[in-house]
N, C-alpha and C positions, 0 to 999 in steps of 0.2 A: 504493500500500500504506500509507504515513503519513499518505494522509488518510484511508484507511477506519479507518484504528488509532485515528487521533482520535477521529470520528465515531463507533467504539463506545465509545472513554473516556467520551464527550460523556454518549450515552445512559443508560449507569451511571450517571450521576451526577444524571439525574433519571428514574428508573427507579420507576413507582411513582405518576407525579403521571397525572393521571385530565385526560381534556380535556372540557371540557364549556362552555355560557355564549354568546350570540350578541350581536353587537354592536349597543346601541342606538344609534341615529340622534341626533346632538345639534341641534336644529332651534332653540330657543329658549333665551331665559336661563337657566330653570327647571331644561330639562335640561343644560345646562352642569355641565362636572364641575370637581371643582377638582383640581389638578393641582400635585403636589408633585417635585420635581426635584431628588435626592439627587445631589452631583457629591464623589466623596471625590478625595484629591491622593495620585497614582502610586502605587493600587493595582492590581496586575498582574493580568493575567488568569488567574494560577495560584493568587493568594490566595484566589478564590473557592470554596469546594467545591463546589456544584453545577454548579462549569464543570471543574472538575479534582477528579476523585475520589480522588486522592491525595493532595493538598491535606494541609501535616499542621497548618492552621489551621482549628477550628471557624468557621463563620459562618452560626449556625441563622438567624438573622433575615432577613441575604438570600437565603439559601434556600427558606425559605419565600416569600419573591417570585417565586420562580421555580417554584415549586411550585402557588401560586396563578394565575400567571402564563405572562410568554412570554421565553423566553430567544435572544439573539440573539446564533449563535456564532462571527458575523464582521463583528462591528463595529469600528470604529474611531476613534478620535481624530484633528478636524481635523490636529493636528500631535504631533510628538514628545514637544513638552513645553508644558506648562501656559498662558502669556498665550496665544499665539493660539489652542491649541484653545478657552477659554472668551471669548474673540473670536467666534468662529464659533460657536460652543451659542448666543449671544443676536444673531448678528445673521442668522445662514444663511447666510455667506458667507466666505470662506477668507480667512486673517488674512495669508496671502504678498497677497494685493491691497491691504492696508493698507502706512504706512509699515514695519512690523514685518517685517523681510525674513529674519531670525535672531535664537536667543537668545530671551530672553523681559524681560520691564519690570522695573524697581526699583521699593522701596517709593515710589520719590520722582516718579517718571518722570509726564508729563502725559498725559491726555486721550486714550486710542486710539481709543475709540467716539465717533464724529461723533454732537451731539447734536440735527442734523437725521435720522440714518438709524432708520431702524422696526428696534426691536429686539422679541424675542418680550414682552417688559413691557408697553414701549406699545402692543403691541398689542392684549393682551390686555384693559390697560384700554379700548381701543375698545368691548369687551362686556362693561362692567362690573365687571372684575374688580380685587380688593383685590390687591396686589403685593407681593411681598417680596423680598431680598436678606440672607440673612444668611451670616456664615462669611466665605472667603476670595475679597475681590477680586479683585486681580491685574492691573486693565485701565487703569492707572492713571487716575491724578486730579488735579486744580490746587488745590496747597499756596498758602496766601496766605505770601510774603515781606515779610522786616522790610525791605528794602534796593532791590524793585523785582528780584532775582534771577529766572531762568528756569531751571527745572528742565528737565533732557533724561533721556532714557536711561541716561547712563551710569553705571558702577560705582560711580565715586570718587565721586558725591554719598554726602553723610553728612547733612544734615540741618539743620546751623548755621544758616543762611536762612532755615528755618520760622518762621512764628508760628501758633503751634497755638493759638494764643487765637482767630484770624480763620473766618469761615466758607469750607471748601473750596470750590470751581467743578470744577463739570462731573461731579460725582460720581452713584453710582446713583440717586441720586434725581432725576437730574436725564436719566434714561436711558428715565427709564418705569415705577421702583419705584418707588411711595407710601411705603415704610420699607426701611431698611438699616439694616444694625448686623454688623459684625467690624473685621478690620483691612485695610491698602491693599496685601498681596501678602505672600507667602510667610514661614510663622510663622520662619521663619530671618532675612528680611530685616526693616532696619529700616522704619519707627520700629516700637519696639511700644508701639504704643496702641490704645485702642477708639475705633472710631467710629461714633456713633449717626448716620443720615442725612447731614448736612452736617459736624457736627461734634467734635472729640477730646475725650472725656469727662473725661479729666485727662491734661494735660499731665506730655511729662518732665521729669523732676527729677532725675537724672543718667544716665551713660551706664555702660553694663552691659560688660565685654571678654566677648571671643567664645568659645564651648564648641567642643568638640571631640565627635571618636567618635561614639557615635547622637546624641547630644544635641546635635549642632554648631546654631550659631547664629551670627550676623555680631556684632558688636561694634556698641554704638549707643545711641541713647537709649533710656531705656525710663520706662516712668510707672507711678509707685508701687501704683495695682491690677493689675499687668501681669504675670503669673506664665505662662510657656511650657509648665507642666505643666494649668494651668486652662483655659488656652484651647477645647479641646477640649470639655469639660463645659459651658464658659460658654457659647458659641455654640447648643451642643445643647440648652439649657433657654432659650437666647430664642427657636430655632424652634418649639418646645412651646410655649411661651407666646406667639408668636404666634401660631399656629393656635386656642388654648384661646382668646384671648381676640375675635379672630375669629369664632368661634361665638359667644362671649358677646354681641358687637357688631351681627353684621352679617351674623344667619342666612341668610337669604335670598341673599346674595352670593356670589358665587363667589372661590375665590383662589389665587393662583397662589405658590408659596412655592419660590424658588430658595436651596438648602440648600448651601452650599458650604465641604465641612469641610476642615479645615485638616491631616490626617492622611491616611493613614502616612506624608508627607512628614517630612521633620527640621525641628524636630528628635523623635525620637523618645522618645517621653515617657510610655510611660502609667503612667497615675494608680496608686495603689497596691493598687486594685480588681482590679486585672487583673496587675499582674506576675507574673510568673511561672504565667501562668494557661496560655497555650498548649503550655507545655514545650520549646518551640525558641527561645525565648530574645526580646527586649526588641521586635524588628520583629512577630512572629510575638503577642505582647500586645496590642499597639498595634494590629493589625487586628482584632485581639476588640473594640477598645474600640470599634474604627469600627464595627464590626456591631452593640454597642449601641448607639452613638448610632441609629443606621437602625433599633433595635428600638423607642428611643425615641418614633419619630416615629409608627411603624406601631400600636405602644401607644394611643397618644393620638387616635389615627385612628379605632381599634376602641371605646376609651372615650366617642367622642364621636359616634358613628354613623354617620364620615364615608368608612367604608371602601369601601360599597357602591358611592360616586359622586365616587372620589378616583382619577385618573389619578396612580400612583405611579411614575417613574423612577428606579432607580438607576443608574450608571457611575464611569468615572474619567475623568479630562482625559488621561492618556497612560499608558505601562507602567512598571513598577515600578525605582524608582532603586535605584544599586549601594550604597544610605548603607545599606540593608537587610541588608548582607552576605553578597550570594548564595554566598559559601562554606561560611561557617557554614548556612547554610540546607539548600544540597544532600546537605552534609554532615546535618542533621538529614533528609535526605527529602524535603523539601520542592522546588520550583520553580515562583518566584515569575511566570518568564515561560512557564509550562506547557511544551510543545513547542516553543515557539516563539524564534527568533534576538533576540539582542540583548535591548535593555532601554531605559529611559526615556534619550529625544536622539537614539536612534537610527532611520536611517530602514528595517530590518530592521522584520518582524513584531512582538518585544518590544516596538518603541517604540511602536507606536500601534494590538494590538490588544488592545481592552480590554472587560471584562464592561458587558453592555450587559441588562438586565434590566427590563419592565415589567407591569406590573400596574394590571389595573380589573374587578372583582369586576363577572361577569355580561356581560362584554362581550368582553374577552381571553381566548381559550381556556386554562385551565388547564394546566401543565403545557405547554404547547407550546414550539416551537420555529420558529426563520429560520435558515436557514444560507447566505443570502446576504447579500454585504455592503451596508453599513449606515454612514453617518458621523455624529457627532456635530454635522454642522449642518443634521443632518434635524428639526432640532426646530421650526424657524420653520414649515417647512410644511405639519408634520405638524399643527402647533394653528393651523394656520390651516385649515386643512380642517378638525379639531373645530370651530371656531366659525364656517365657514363664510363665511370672509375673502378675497377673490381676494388675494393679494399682487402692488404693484407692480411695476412690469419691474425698479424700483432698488430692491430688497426680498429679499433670502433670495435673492442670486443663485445660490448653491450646494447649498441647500437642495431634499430629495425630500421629498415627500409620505409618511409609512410608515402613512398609515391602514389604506391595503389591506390591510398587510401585519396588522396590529394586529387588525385584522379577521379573521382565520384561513383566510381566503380565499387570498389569494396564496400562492401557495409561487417563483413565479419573479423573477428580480432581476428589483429594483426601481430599480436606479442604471444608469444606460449605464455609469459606468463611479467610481472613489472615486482623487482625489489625495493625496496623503503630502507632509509636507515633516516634515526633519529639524533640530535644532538649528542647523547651521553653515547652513540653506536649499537643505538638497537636496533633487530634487524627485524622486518617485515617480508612477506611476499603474498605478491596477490595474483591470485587466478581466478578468472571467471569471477561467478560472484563471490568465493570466500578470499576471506582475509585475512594471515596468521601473522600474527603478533607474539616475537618472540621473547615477550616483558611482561612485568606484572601490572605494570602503569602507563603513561604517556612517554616515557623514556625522555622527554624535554622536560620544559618548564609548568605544563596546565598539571590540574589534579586527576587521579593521585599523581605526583610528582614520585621518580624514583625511591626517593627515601620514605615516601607516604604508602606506597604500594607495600614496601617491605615491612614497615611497621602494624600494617594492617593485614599480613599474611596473605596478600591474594596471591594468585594460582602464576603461577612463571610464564603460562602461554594463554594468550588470549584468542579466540577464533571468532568472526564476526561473516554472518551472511549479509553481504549489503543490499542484495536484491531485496528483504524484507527489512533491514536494519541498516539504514545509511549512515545511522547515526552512532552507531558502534556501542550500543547499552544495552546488548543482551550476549554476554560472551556463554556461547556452542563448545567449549571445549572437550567439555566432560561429553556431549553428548555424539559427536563425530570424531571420534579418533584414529580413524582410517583417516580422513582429510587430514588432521593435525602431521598423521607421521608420511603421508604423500608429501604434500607443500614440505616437511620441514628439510626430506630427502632430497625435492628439488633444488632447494634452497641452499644445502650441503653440497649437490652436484654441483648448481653456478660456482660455489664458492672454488673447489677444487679446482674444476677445469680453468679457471681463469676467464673464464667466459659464460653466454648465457644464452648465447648464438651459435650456429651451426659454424667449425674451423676445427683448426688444430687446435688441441688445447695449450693454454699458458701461465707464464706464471704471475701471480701476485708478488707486489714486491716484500710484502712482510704476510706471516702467519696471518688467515683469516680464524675468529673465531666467531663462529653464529649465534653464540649466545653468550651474552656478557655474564661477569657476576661481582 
């Protein structure tokens, strides 16, 4: 019954869009599409309106994508929260096979992406294509030191070590982008500086104490063009101006432009254009302003004729964080995680299913729909099949193919089967409709919280049928245990073979364990 309730919310809410357009074949340079890649930072899959038609946040711009387009209304994020899903968007391969086993990178943290493995950049330059990286990294990168120092992971780095006069190692340019330009991870964490390709545009010149409330921010250096309300805007007129200038350059070329904004993440800031524009108040602004930035890009698309033969993605890297104040929110009407459990870190629904929305005028049926899942490290092999690329056995291990799907042809899944991991690296997997959860809690932050699960003696595995239970409140464990030990075997298998797709198997770079403790 709650999934048919959705499923007509769903409808509502693109009620109206016409399907029409068949998909051309990309056999050569010529017809090579260029290909724009909007990834915003935890925005939920109830921010959207045309995926929740109560939604009390306008968002005419990506609606319109989906209008134009094809809406897919079970997709997912590699992971709970931010580094490793955008780990997995450029390489096709699940970020728990990295050392990243939890938790997500500092701005200071080295190197995640091995800069021997094929990310979809490089490979795309394989066929020509101009590359970009702009907005928010997050995968870190190597700080040159005054002292010989070695930067890790953890928290307590603060930055002292740096010499921001030197050239970075191992950064996106050095991944498969021909140009980058934002900052090294999350506009809360430090440093705040810009960085164009390899290098800090102006160094800091003192250190900022840390904000609170939506505005919250870490305490750190910051450099004198460095303004936490501008970021936003600045990012979003270098992608403009990459693309415009693009065309100016280097007609005939194809290119691929990964768009990575640094919003509704905290801190939450919008500009004075939009305050008070949505009427629920400062999180509810702030996704207006990200539906212009993405009106931005679509503007400039239309102004420059490249709408026709522009593969447009939008999404988010996970579900919407609690800095948004889902109190005040519900309280205005609004819900940020739709129907769905939980919220950003968690390995419930909220945390990793999120609007998944594409568009290519003439090729994507209008107006259409998937309602089979779908993960965000289907991208490797999705544009590898646009250009006609076999990928290697060590290439997009985790990566599906969704041309089918993109093609309006498919209606049946497309994945055997989609992984989950949570903040603290708890692991999930889902097939069909069940859903095994390998924790006693949300494995993130909502309740029970890890330590609330364990104090309160619940069951280590949780199994959830979504076709009757979208909402994850009635755990089946006890009563399907064949499914428990099917899914957990599967689960076990991805994990060894190094893969989750048909190849040679490989290896993981550190011990995988499926279940924490």
């Amino acid at each position: 019954m709650q999934r048919r309730a959705f499923l007509k919310m769903f409808a509502a809410g693109i009620a109206g869009f016409s399907s029409s357009g068949l998909f051309n074949a990309c056999s050569n340079k010529k017809s090579l599409p260029n290909i724009v890649y909007i990834l915003a930072d935890d925005l939920g899959y109830g921010d959207v309106r045309c995926l929740n038609p109560e939604s009390g946040i306008p968002t005419p711009n990506i609606d319109s994508l989906a209008k134009d387009g094809m809406v897919f209304t079970d997709a997912h994020s590699g992971s709970a929260v931010c580094t490793p899903t955008r780990y997995g968007i450029l390489t096709g391969r699940y970020a728990w096979r990295s050392r990243l086993q939890s938790g997500v990178l500092t701005g200071y943290s080295p190197h995640l992406i091995e800069p021997s493995r094929l990310t979809v950049a490089s490979l795309l330059k394989k066929f020509g294509y101009r590359t970009a990286a702009i907005g928010k990294w997050h995968l870190g990168m190597d700080w040159a030191t005054k002292d010989g120092y070695k930067y890790s992971d953890a928290w307590g780095e603060t930055g002292e070590h740096v010499d921001y006069s030197q050239t970075i190692k191992n950064a996106p340019t050095d991944l498969g982008f021909d140009y980058f330009f934002g900052i090294s991870a999350s506009l809360d964490m430090t440093p705040y500086v810009y960085i164009e390709n390899r290098n800090v545009l102006r160094e800091p010149d003192k250190i900022i104490p840390a904000s609170d409330g939506y505005a919250f921010y870490r305490s750190g250096p910051v450099a004198p063009d460095f303004k936490h309300e501008r970021v936003l805007p600045v990012i979003t007129q270098k992608a403009v101006d990459f693309i415009r200038n693009h065309v100016q350059n280097r007609k005939s070329q194809p290119f691929f432009l990964y768009f990575s904004l640094t919003a509704p993440h905290t801190p939450i800031l919008p500009t004075k254009e939009f305050r008070g524009k949505s009427g629920i108040g400062p999180y509810g602004d702030f996704v207006m302003q990200c539906d212009g930035s993405v009106g931005q890009i679509l503007n400039a698309l239309d102004e420059l004729n490249l709408s026709d033969n522009t593969l447009v993605i939008f999404t988010s890297d996970n579900g919407p964080s609690p800095a948004a104040n889902f109190k005040h929110l519900r309280e205005m009407g609004h819900l940020s995680s739709y129907i769905f459990r939980g919220y950003k870190a968690d390995i419930y629904e909220g945390g990793h299913r999120i609007p998944f929305i594409a568009r290519w005028s003439g090729n994507i049926p209008q107006g259409s729909a998937y309602e089979h899942p779908v993960c965000l490290t289907d991208l490797m092999a999705t544009l590898a099949a646009i250009v006609g690329y076999e990928l290697p056995d060590d290439a997009g291990e985790d990566s599906v193919n969704l041309l089918p799907v993109l093609k309006g042809g498919m209606k049946t899944p497309v994945r055997e089967a989609v992984v989950h991991h949570s903040i603290n690296g708890s692991f999930s997997i889902r097939q069909g409709k069940w859903k095994l959860e390998l924790c006693p809690g949300s494995g993130g932050w909502s309740s029970p919280t890890p330590k609330e699960a364990r104090e309160k003696g619940l069951p280590p595995v949780q199994l959830y049928d979504l076709s009757a239970d979208i909402g994850e409140q009635k755990n089946v464990q006890d009563r399907f245990p064949e499914i428990v030990d099917r899914l957990t075997k599967l689960l076990k298998k991805y994990a060894e073979e190094g893969r989750s797709t048909p190849g040679k198997p490989q290896k993981n770079d550190v011990e995988i364990k499926i279940r924490k403790t």
